[in-house]
N, C-alpha and C positions, 0 to 999 in steps of 0.2 A: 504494500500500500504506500501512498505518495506522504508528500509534506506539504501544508499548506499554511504560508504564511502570507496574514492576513492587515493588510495596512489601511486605515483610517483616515478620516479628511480632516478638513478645516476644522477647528476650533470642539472637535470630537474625542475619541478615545476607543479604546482596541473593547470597550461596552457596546459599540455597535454594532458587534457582529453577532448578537448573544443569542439570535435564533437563528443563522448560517451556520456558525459552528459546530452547534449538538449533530446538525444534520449531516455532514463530514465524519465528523467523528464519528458517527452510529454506521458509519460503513466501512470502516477501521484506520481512517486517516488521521495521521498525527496533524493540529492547527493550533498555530501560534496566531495570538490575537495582541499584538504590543500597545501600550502607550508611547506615542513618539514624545520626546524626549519634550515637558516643557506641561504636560498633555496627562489627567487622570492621575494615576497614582505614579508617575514619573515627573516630578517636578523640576522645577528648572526658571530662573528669573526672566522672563518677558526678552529684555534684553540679549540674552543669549541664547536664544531659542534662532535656530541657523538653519537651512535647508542641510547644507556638511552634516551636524547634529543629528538631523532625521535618518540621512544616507548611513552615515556611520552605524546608527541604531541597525538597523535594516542589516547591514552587513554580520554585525557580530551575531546576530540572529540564522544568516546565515553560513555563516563561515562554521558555526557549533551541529547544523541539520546534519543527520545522516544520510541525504541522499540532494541533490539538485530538487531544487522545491519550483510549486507553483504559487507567482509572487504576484498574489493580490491587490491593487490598487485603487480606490476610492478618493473620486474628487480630487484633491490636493495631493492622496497617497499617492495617483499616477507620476508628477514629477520627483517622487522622492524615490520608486519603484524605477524607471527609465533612468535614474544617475547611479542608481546601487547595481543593474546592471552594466553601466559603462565598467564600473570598478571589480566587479566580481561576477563576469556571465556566464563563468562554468557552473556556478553555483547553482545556475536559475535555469530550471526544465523548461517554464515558459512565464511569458507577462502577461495579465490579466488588468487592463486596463475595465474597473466599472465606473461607467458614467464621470471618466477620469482624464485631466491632464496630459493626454500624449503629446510631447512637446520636444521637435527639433533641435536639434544644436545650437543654443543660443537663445532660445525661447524661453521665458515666463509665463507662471501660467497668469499672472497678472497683465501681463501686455495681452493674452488671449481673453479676459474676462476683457478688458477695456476695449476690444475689437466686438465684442458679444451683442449683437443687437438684441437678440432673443434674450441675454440673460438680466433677470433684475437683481442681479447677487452687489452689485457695485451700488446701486439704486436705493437698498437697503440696508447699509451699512454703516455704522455708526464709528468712527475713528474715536481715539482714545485721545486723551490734550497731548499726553506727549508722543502720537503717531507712532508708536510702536506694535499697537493690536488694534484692532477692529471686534465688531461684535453686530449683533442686527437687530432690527425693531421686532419686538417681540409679536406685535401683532403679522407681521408681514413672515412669517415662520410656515405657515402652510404655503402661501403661496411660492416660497422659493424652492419648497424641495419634499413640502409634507401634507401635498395635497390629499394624500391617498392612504394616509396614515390614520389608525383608530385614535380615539381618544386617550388610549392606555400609551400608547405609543407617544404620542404629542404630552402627554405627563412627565414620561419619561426623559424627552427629547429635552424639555422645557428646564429640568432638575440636574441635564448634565452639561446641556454644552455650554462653551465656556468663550473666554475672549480668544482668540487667535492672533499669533506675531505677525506679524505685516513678513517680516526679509524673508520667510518661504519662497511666499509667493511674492515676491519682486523679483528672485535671485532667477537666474538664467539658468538650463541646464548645459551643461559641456559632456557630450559626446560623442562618441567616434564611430563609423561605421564597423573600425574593426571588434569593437569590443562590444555597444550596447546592439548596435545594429545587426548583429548575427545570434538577436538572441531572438526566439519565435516570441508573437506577438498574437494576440487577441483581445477585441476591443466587443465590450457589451453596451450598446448603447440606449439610453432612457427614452422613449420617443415624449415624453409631457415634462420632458425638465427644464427647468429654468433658472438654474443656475449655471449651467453649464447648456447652452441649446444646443437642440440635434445639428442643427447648422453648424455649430463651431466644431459638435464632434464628429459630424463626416468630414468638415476640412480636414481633421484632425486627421483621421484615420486615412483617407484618400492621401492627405502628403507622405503618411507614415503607414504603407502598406500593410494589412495584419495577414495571418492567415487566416483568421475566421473574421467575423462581423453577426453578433450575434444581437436581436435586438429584443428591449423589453416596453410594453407599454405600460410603462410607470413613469413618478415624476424622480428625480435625482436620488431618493434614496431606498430602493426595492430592499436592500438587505432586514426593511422595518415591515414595507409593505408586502413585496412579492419573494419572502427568506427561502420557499421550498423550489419557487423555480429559479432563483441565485445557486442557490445549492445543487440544482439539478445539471444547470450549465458549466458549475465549478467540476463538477464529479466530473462530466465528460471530459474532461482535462485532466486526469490525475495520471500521475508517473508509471507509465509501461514498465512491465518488469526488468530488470535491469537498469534501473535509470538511475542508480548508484554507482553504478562504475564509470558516468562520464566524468570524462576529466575536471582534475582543478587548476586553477590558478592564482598567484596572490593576489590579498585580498589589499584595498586602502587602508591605512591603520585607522583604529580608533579611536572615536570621539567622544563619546559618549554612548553610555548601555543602555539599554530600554526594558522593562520590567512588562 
């Protein structure tokens, strides 16, 4: 059975996967759900909260798996999932971009939100006085991503998420065709999302060719709404026998651990 490790968005926590997970896991697959560094029970001051930080997280995660894992990405996760491959792509069976940041050599996924006609995620944002995090109007919370979520759910939602570091998402990623670009790709894309719109992410996908293109008709965050066919599309992805014995290579040192 595969490994699947499971990355978080904007201003979230590795709590979001809490009804994807069981369902992985009841089919015998090892899933790591992390807090990126800054993020839930991994703390970390505003200020130093780094894209690096995230990447590093991600790597020592991988660099400890027992076999090349399937590296899950959400929203904000995709650019931190697309630079931990740049640095460690033996490590990574395939990238699973949901409803997520697939971002060029040199891209942000903030320059992509600011090109976003569809997305009202910049529209509802609320900056911090010292411009270091963002957060959003609470009433505008359905409409960016939780339109299709129960009320148990929006309780939830409401209880955890938190402010988010702005230099994520400002930072560009740096990639190379030899290293992130040879690593297999699949992108799940939201068709009612608005924070990231389907427009931005077929650009997305179209400049950055996957091998699949799988779509779901939810709004930005299915892992709350539609967890069993998330789960259904992950499974199809999970590690062919032998998929421990691909090769490794080293890894970026480390920055920071992630719990």
């Amino acid at each position: 059975m595969g490994t699947f490790v499971l990355v978080h968005g904007a201003g979230s926590g590795g709590w979001v996967w809490h009804k994807v997970a069981p369902r992985l896991e009841a089919q015998g697959h090892r899933v790591l759900t992390p807090d990126l560094p800054g993020h839930g029970l991994n703390p970390l001051p505003m200020a130093e909260v780094s894209l690096e930080r995230y990447v590093a997280c991600i790597c020592d995660l991988l660099r400890a798996a027992p076999e090349p894992v399937v590296l899950v990405g959400h929203s904000l996760g995709g650019a931190v999932i697309t630079q931990a491959a740049e640095y460690c792509p033996d490590r990574i069976q395939t990238l699973v971009y949901l409803a997520g940041y697939l971002l060029a050599n040199g891209e942000s996924a903030l320059a992509i939100s600011q090109a976003d006609t569809e997305s009202r995620l910049l529209a509802n944002a609320i900056f911090s006085d010292d411009q270091l995090s963002a957060t959003f109007r609470p009433e505008a919370l359905p409409e960016l991503g939780y339109a299709d979520c129960s009320p148990e759910d929006m309780a939830l939602v409401r209880s955890l998420l938190a402010p988010q570091a702005l230099a994520p998402l400002a930072t560009p990623v740096q990639t190379t065709p030899e290293q992130a670009g040879r690593v297999p790709r699949v992108y799940i894309t939201c068709t009612q999302d608005r924070v990231i719109g389907p427009a931005a992410q077929r650009r997305m996908y179209t400049a950055l060719p996957c091998e699949r293109v799988l779509a779901m008709e939810t709004s930005h965050n299915p892992y709350l709404s539609a967890p069993a066919a998330v789960a259904e599309h992950l499974l199809s992805l999970a590690a062919p026998p032998g998929a421990e014995e691909h090769g490794r290579r080293p890894l970026a040192p480390s920055v920071e651990g992630c719990f």
